[in-house]
N, CA, C and O atoms as CSV, one atom per row, in Angstrom:
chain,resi,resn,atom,element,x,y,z
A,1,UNK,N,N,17.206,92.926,32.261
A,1,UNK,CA,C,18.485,92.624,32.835
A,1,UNK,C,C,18.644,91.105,32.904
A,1,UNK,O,O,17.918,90.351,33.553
A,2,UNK,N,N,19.590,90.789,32.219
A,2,UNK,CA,C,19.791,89.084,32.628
A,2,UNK,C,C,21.182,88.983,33.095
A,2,UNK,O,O,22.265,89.446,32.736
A,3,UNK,N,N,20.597,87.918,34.375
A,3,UNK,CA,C,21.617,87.663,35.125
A,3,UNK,C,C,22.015,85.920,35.371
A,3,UNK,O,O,21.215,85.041,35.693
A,4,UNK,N,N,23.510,85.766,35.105
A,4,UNK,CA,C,23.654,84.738,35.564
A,4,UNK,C,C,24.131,84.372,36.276
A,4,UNK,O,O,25.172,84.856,36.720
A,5,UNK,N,N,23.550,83.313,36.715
A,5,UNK,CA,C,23.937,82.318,37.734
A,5,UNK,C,C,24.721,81.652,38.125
A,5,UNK,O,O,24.783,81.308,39.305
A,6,UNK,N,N,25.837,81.166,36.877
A,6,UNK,CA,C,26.680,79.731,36.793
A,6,UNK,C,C,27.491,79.645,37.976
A,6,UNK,O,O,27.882,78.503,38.213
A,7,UNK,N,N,27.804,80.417,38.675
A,7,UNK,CA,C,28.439,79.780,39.897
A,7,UNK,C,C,27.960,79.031,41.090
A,7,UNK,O,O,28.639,78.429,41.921
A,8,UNK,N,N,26.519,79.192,41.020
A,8,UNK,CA,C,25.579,78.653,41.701
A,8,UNK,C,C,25.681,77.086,41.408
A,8,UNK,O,O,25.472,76.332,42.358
A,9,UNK,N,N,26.036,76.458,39.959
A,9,UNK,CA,C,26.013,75.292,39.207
A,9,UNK,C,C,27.336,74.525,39.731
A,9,UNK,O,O,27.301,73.304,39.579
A,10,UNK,N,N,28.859,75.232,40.512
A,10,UNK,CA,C,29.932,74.710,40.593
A,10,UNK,C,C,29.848,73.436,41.255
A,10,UNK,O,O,30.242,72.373,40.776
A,11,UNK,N,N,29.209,73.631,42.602
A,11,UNK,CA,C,29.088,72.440,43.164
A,11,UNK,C,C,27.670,71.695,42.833
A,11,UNK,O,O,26.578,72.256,42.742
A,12,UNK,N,N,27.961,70.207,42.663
A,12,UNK,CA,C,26.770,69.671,42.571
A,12,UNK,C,C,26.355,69.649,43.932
A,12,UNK,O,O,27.209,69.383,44.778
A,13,UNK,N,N,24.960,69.929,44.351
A,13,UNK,CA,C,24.182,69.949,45.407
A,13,UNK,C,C,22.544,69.797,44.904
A,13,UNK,O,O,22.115,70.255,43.845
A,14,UNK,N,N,21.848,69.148,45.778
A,14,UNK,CA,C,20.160,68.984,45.783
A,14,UNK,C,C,20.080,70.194,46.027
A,14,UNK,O,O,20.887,70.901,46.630
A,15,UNK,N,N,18.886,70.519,45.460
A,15,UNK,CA,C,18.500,72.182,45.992
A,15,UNK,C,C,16.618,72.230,45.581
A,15,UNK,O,O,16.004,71.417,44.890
A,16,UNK,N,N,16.219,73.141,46.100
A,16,UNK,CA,C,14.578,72.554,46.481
A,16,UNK,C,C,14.423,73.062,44.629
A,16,UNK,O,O,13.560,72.528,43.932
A,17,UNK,N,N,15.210,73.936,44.158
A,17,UNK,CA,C,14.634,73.866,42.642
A,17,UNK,C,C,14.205,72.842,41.411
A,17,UNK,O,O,13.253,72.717,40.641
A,18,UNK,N,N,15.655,72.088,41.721
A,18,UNK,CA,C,15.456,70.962,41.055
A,18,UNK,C,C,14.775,69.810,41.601
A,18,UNK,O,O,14.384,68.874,40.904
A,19,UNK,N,N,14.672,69.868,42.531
A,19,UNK,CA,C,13.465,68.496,43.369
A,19,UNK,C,C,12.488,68.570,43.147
A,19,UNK,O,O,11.958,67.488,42.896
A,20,UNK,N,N,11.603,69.784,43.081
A,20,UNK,CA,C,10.331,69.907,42.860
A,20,UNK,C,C,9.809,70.887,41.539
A,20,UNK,O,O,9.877,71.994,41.005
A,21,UNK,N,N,9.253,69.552,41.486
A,21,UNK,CA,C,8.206,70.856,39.656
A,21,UNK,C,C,7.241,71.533,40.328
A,21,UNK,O,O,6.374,71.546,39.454
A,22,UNK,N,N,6.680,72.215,41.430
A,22,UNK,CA,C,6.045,73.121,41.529
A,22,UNK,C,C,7.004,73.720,42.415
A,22,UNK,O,O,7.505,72.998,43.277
A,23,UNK,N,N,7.422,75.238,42.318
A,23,UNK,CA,C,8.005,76.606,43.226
A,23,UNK,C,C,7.659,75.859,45.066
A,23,UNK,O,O,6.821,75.169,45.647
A,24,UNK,N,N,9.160,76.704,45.381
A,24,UNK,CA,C,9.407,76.362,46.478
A,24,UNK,C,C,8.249,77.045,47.614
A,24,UNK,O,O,7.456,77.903,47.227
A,25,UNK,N,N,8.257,76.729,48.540
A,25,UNK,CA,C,7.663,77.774,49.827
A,25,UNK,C,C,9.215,78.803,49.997
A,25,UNK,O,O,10.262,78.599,49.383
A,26,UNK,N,N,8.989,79.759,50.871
A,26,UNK,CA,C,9.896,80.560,51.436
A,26,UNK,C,C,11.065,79.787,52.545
A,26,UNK,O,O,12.264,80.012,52.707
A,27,UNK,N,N,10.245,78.912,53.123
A,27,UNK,CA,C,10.793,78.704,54.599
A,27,UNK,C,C,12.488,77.081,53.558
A,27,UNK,O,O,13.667,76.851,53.825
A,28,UNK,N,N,11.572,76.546,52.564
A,28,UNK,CA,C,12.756,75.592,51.961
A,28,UNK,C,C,13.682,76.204,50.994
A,28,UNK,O,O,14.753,75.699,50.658
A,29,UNK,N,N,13.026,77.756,50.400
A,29,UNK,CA,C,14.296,78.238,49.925
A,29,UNK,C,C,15.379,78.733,50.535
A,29,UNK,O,O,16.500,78.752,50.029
A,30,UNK,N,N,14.992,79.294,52.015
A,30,UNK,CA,C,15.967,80.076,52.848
A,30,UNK,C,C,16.701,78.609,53.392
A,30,UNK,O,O,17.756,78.773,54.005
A,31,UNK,N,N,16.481,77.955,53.311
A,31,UNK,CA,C,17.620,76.444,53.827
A,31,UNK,C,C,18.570,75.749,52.756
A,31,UNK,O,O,19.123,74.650,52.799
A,32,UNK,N,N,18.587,76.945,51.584
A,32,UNK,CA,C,19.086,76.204,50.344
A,32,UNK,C,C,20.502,76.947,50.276
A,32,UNK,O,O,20.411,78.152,50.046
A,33,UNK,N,N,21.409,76.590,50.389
A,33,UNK,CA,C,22.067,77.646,49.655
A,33,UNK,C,C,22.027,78.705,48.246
A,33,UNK,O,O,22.144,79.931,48.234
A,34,UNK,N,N,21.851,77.901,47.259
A,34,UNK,CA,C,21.818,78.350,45.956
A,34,UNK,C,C,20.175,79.295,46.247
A,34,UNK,O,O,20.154,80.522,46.151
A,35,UNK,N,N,18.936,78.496,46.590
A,35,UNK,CA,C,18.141,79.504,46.643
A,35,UNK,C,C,18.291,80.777,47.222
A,35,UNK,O,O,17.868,81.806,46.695
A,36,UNK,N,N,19.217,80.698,48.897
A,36,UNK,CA,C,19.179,81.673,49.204
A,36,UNK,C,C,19.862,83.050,48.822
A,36,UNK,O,O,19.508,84.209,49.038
A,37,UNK,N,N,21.159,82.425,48.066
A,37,UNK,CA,C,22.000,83.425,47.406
A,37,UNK,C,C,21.145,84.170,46.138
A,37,UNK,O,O,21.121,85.366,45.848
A,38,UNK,N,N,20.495,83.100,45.531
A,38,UNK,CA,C,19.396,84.129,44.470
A,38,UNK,C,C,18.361,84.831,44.890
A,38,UNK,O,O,18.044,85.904,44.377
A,39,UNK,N,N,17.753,84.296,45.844
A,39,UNK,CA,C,16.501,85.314,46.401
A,39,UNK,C,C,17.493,86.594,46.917
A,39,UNK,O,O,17.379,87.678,46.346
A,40,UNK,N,N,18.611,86.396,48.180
A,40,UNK,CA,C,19.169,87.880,48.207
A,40,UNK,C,C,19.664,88.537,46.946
A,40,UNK,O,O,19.470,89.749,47.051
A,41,UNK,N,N,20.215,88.235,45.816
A,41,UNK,CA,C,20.399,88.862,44.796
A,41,UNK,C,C,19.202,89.590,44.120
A,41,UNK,O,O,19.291,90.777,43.805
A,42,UNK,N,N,17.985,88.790,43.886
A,42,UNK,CA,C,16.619,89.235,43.702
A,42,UNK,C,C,16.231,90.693,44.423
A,42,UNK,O,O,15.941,91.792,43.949
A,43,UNK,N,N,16.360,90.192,45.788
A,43,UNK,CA,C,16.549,91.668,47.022
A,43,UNK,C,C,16.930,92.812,47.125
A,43,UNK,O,O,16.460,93.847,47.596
A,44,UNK,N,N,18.339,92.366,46.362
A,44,UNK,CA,C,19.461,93.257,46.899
A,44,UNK,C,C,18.532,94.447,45.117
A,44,UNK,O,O,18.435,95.674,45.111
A,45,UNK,N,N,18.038,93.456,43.902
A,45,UNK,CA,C,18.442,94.511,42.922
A,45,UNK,C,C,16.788,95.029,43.074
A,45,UNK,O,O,16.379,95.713,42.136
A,46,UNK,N,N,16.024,94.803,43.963
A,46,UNK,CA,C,14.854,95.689,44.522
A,46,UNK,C,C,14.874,96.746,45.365
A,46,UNK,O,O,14.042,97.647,45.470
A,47,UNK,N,N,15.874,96.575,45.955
A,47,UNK,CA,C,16.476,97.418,47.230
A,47,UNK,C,C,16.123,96.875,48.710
A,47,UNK,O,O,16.159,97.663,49.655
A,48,UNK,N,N,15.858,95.819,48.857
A,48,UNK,CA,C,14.640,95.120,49.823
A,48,UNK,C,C,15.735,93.942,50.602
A,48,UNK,O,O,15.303,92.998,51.263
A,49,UNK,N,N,17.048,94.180,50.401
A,49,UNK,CA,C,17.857,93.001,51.136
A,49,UNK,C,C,17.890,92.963,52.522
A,49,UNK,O,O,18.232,91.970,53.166
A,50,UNK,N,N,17.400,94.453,53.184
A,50,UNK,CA,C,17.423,94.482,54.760
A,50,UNK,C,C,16.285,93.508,55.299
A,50,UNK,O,O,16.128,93.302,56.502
A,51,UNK,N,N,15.648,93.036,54.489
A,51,UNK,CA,C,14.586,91.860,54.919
A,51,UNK,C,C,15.241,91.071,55.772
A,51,UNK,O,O,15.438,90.930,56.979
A,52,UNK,N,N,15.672,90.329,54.127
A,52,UNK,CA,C,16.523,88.824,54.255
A,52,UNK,C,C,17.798,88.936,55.531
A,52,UNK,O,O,18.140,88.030,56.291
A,53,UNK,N,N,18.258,90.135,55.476
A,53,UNK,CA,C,19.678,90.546,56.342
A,53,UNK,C,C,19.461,89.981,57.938
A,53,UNK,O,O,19.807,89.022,58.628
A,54,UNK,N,N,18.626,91.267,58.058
A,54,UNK,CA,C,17.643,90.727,59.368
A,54,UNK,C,C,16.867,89.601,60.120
A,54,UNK,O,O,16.785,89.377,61.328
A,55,UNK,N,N,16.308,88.944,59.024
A,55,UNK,CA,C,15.732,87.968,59.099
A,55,UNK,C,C,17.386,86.577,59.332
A,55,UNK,O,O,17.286,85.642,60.127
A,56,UNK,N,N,18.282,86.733,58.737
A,56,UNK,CA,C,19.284,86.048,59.016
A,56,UNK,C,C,20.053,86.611,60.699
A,56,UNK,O,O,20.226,85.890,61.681
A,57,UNK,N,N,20.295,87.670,60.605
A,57,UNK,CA,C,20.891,88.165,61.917
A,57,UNK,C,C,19.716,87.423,63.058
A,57,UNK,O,O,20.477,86.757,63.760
A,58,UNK,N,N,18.833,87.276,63.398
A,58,UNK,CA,C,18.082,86.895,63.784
A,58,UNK,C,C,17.918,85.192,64.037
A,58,UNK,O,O,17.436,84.661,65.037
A,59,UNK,N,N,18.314,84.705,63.164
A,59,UNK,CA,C,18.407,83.177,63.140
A,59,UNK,C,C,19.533,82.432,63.977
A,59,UNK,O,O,19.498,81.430,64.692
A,60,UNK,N,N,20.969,83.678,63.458
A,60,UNK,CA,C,22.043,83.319,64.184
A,60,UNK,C,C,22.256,83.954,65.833
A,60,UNK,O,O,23.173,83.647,66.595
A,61,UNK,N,N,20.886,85.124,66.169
A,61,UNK,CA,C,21.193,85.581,67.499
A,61,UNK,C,C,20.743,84.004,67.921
A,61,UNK,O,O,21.610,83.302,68.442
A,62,UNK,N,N,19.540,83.508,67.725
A,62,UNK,CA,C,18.899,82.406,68.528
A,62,UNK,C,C,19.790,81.456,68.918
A,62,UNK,O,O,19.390,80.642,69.750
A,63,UNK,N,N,20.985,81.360,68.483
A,63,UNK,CA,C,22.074,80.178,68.513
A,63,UNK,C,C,22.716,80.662,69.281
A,63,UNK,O,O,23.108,79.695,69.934
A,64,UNK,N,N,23.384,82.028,69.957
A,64,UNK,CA,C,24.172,82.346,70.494
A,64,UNK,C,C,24.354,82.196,71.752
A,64,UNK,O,O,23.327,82.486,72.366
A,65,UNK,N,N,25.422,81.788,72.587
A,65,UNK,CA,C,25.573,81.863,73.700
A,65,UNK,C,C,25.106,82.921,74.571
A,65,UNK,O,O,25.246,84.039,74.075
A,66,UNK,N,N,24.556,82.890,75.809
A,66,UNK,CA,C,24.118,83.672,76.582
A,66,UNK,C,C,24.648,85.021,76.779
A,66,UNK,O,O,24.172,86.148,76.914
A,67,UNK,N,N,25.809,84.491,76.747
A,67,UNK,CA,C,26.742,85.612,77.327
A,67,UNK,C,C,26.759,86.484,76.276
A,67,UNK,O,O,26.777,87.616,76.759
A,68,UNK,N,N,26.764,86.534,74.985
A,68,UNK,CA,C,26.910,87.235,74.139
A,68,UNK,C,C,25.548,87.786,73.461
A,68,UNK,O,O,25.562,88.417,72.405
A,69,UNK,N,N,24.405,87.487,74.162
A,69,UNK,CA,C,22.844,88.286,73.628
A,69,UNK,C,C,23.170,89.409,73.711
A,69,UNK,O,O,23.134,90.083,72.681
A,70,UNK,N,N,23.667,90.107,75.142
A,70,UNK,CA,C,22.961,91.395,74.718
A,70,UNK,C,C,23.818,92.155,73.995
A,70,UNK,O,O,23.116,93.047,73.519
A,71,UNK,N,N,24.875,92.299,73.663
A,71,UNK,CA,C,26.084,92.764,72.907
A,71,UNK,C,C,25.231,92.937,71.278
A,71,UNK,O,O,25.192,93.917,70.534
A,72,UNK,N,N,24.666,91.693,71.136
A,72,UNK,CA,C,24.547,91.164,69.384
A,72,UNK,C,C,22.985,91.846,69.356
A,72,UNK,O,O,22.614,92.513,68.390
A,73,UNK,N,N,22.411,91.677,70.141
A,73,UNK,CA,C,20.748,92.326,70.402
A,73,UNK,C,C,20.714,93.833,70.454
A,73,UNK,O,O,19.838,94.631,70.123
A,74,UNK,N,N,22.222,94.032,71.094
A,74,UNK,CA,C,22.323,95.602,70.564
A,74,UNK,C,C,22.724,95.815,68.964
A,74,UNK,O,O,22.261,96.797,68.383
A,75,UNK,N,N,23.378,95.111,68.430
A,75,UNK,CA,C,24.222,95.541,66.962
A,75,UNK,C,C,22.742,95.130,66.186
A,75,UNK,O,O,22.407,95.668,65.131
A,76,UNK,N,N,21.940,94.123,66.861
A,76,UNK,CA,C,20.784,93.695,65.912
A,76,UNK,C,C,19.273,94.853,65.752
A,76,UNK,O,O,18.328,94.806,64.965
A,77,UNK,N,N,19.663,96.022,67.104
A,77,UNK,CA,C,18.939,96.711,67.020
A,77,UNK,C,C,19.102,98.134,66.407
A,77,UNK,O,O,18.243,98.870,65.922
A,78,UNK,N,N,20.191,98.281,66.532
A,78,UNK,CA,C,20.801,99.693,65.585
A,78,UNK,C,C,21.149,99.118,64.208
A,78,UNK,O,O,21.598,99.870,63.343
A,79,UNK,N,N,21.029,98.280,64.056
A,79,UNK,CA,C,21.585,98.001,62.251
A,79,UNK,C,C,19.990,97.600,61.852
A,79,UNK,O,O,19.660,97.557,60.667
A,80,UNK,N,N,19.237,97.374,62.704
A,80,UNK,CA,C,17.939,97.036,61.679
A,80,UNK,C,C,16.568,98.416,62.129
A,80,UNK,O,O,16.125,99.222,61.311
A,81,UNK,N,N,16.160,98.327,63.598
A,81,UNK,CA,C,15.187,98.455,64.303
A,81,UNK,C,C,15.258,99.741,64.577
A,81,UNK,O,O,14.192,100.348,64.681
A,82,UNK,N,N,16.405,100.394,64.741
A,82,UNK,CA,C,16.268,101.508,65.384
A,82,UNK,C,C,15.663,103.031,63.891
A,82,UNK,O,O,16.196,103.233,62.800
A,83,UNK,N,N,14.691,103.619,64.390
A,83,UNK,CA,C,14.398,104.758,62.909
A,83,UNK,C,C,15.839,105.172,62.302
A,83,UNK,O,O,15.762,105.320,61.082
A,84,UNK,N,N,17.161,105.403,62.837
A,84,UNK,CA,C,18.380,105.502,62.085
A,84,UNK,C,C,18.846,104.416,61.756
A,84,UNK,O,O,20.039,104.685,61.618
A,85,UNK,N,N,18.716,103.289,61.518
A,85,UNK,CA,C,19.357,102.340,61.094
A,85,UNK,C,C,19.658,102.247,59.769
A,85,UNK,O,O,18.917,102.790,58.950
A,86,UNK,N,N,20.641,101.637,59.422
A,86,UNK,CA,C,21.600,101.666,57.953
A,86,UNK,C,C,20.276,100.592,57.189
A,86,UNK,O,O,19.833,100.693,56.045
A,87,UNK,N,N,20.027,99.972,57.854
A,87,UNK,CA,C,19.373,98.833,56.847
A,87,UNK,C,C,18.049,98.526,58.006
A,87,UNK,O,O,17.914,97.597,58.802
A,88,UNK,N,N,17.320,99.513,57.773
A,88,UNK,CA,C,15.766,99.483,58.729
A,88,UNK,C,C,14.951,98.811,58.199
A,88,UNK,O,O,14.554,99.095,57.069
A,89,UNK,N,N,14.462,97.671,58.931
A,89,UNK,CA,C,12.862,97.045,58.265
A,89,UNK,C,C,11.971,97.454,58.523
A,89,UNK,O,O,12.013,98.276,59.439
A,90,UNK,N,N,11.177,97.274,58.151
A,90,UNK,CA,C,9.820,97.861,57.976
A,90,UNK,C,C,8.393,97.019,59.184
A,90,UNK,O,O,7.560,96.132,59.001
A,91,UNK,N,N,8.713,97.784,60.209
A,91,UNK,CA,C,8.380,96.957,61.590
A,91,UNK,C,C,6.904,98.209,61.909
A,91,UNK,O,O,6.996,99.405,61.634
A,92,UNK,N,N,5.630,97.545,62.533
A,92,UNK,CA,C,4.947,98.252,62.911
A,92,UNK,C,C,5.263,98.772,64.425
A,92,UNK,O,O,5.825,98.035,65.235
A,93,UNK,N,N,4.814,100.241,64.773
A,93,UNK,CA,C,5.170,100.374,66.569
A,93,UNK,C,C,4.720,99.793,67.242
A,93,UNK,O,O,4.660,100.480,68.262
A,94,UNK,N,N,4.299,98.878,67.421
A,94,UNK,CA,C,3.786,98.002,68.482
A,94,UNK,C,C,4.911,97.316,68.311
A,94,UNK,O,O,5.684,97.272,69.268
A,95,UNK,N,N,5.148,96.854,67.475
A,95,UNK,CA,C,6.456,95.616,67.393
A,95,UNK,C,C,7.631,96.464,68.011
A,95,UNK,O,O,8.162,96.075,69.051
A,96,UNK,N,N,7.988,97.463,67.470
A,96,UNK,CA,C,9.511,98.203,67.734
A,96,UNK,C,C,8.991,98.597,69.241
A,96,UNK,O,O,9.912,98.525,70.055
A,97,UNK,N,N,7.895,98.946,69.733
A,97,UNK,CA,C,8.073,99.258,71.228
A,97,UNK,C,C,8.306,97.857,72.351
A,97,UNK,O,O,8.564,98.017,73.544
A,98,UNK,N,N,8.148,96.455,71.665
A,98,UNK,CA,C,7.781,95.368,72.536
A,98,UNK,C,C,9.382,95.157,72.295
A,98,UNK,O,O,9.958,95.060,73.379
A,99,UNK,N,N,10.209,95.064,71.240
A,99,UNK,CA,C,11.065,95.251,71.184
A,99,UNK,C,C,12.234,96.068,72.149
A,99,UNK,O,O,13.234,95.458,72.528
A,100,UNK,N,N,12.044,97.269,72.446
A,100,UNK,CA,C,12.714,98.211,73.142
A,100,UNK,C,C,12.506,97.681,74.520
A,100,UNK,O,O,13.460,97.708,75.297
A,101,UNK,N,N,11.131,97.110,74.977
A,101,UNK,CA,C,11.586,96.671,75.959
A,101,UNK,C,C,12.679,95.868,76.457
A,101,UNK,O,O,13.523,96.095,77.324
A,102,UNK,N,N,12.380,94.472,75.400
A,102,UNK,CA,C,13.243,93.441,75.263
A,102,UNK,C,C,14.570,93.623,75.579
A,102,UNK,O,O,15.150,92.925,76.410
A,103,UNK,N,N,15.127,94.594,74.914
A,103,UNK,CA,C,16.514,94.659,74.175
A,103,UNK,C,C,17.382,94.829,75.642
A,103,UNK,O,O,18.583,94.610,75.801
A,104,UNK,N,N,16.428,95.273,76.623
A,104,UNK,CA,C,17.212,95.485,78.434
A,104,UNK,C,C,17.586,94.051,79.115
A,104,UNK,O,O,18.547,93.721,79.810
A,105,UNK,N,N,16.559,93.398,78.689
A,105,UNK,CA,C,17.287,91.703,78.911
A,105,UNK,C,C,16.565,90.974,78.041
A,105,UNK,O,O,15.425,90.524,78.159
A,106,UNK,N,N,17.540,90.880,76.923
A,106,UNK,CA,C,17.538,89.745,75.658
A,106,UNK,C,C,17.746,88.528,76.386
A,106,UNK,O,O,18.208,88.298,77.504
A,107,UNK,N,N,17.148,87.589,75.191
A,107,UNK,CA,C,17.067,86.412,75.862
A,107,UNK,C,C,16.758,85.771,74.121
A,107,UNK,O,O,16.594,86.467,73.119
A,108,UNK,N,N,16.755,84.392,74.197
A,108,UNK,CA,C,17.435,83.896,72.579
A,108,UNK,C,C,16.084,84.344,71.949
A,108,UNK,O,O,16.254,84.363,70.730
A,109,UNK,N,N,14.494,84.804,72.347
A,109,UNK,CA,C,13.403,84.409,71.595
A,109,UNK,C,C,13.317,86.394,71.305
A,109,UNK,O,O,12.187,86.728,70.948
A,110,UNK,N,N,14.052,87.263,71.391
A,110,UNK,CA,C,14.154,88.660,71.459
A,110,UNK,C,C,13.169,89.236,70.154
A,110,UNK,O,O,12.233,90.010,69.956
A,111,UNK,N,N,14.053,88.306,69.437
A,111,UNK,CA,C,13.437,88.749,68.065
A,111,UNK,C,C,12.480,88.544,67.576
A,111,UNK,O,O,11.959,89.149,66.639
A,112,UNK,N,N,12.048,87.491,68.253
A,112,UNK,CA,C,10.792,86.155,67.382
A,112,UNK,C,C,9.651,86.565,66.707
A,112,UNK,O,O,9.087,86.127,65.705
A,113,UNK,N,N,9.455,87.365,67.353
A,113,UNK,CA,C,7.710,88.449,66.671
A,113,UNK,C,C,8.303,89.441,65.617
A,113,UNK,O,O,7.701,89.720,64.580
A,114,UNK,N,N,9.481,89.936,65.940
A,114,UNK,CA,C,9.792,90.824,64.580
A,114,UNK,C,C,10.384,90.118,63.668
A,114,UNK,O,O,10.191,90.542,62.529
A,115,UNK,N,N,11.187,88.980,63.776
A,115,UNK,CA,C,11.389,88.005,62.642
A,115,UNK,C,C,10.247,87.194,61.744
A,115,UNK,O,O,10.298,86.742,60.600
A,116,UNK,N,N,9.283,87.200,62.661
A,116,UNK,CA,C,8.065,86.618,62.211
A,116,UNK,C,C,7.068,87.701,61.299
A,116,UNK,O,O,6.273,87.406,60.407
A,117,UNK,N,N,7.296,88.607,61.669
A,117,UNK,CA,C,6.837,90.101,61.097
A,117,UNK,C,C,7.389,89.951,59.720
A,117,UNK,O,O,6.584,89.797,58.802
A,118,UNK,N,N,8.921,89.981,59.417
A,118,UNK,CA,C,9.800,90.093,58.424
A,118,UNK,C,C,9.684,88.926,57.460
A,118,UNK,O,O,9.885,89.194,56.276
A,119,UNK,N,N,9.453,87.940,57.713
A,119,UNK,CA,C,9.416,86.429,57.089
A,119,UNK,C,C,7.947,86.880,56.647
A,119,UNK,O,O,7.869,87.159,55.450
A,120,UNK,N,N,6.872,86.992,57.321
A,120,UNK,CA,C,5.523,86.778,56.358
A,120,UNK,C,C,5.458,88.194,55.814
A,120,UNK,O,O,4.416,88.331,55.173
A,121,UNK,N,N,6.222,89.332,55.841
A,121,UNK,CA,C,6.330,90.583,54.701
A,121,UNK,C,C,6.879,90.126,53.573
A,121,UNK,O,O,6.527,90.555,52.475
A,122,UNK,N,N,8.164,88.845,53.790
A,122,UNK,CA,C,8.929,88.858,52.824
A,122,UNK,C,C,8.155,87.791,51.638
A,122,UNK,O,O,8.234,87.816,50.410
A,123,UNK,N,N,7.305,86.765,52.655
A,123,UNK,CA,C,6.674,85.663,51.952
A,123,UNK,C,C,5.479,85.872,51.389
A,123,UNK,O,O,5.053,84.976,50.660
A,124,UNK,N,N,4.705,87.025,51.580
A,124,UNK,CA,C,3.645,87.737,50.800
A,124,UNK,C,C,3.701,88.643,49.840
A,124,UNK,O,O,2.871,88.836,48.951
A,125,UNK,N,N,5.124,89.431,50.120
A,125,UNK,CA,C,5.512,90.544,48.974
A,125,UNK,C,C,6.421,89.817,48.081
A,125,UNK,O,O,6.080,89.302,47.016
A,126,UNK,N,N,7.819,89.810,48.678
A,126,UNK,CA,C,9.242,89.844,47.564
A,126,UNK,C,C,8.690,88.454,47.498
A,126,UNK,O,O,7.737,88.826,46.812
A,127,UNK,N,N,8.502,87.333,47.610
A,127,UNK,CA,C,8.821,86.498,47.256
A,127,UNK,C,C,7.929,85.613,46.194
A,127,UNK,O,O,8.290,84.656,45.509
A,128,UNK,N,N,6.424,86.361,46.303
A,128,UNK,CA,C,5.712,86.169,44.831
A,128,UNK,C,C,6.539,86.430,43.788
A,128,UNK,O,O,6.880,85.582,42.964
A,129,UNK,N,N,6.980,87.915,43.789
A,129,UNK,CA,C,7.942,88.255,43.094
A,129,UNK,C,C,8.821,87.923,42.426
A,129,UNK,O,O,8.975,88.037,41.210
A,130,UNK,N,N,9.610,87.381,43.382
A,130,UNK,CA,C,11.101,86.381,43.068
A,130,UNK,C,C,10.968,85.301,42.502
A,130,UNK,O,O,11.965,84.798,41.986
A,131,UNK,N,N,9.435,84.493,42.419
A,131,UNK,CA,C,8.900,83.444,41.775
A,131,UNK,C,C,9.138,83.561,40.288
A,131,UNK,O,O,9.433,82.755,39.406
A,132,UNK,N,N,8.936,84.675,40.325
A,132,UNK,CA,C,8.231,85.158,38.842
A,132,UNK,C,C,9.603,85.756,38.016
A,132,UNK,O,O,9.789,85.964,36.817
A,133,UNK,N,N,10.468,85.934,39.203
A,133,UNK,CA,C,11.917,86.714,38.299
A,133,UNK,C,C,13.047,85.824,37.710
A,133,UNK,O,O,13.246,84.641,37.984
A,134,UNK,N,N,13.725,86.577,36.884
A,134,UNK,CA,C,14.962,85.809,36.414
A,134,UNK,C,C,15.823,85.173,37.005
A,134,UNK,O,O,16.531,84.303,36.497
A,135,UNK,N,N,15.852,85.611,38.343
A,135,UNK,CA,C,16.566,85.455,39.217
A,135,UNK,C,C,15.908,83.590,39.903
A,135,UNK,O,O,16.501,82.883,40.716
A,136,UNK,N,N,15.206,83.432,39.538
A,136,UNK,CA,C,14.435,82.094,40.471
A,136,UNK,C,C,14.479,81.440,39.159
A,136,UNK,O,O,14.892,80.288,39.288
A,137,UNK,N,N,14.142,81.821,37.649
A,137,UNK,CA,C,13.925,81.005,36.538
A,137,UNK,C,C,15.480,80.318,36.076
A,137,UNK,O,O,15.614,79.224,35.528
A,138,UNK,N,N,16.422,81.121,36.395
A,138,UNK,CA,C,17.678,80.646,35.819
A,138,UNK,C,C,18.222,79.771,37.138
A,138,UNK,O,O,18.773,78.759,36.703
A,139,UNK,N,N,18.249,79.802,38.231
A,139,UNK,CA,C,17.985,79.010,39.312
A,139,UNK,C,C,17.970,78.037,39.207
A,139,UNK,O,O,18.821,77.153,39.309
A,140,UNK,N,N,16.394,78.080,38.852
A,140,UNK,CA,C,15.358,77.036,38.985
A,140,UNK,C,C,16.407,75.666,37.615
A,140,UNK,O,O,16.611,74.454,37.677
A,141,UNK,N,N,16.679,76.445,36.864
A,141,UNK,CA,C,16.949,75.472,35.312
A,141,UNK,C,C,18.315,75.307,35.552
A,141,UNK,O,O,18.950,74.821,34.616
A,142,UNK,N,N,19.068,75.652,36.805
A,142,UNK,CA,C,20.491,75.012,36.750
A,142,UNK,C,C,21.024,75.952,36.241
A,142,UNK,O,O,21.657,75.401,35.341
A,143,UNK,N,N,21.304,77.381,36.137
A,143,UNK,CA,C,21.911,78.258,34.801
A,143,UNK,C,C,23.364,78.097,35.565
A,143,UNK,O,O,24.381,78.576,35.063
């Protein structure tokens, strides 16, 4: 399957591809735009985007005003955490029970151990992966 990229190319922007001749870490591609739109594309055609999803819902609860945790800590727990969830990650029970506690009074760090869970699944599995795919090579070369 080849896929391109060129809209990624519209705006000129630095991006950790072209800065560096050796492959990015995880933590400078997710701050890229262009990387991050290709690694979720990478995701999405593995079936594996509820990673990245989560792992973003998560970034933006930490920012949120008080008042609005537990509202978003609920939508963050039925769309990812809960065994029915549309887009479930792949969380051990220890995590989803420390979790359930949480979720009665969220507070900005709610997620932190299951985001941290999700980031080193994603940075040991998909993202060797994504190194290695079309999706990071045409990227990587500006396509």
């Amino acid at each position: 399957m080849k896929v391109k990229l060129t809209h990624l190319a519209e705006k000129p922007h630095k991006n950790w591809a072209n800065e560096k001749k050796t492959p990015p870490d995880l933590e400078s591609l997710l701050q890229s735009k262009a990387g991050l739109q290709a690694f979720r594309w990478f995701l999405r055609s593995e079936f594996s985007e509820e990673n990245l999803n989560f792992w973003l819902a998560c970034e933006k609860y930490k920012t949120m005003p008080e008042t609005k945790l537990s509202s978003k800590a609920e939508m963050i727990y039925t769309q990812f955490i809960n065994a029915e969830a549309a887009q479930e990650v792949n969380l051990d029970s220890e995590t989803r029970e420390v979790l359930m506690d949480r979720i009665n009074a969220p507070a900005a760090d709610t997620f932190a151990e299951a985001q941290q869970r999700i980031f080193t699944l994603m940075a040991k599995d998909s993202f060797p992966r994504f190194l290695h795919s079309s999706y990071y090579k045409q990227t990587a070369r500006g396509a």
